[in-house]
C-alpha positions as CSV (number, residue, x, y, z in Angstrom):
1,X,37.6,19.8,-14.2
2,X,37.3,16.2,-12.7
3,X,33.7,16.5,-12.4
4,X,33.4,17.4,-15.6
5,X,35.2,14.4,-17.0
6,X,33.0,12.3,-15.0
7,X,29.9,13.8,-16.5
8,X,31.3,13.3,-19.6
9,X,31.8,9.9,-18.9
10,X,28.4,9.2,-17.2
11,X,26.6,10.4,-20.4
12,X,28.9,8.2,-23.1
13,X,28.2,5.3,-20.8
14,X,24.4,6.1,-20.6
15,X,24.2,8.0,-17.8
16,X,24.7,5.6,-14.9
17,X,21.8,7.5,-12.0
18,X,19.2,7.1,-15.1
19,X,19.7,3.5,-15.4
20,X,17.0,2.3,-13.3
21,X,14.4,5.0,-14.8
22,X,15.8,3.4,-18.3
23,X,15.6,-0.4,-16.7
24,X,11.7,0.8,-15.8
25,X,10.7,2.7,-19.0
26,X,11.9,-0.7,-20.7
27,X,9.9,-2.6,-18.7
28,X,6.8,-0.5,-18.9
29,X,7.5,-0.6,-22.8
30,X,7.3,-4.8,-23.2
31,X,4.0,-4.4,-21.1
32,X,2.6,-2.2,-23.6
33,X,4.0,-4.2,-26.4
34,X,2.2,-7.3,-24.9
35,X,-1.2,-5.6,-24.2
36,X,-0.9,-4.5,-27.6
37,X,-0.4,-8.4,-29.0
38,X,-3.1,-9.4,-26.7
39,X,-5.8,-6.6,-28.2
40,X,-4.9,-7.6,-31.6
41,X,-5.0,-11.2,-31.5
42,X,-8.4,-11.0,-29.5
43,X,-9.7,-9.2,-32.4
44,X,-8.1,-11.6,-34.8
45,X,-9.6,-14.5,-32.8
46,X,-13.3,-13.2,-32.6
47,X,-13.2,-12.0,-36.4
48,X,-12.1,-15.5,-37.3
């Protein structure tokens, strides 16, 4: 029953053993956002 409140817990509070894979995924996303930016505004700069 204890460990059942404690899982309960974990997941409201985001799960607290996937907070690194989250921490990463985050991470990996902003890269992706930023190579994205960079394509685009190398296109932007050789059209104009």
């Amino acid at each position: 029953m204890d460990f059942r409140v404690k899982t309960i817990e974990n997941i409201r509070n985001g799960n607290e053993m996937n907070t690194s894979k989250y921490k990463i995924n985050k991470t990996s996303s902003n890269v992706y956002k930023i190579i994205i930016f960079v394509l685009l505004f190398s296109i932007f700069l050789a059209r104009g």
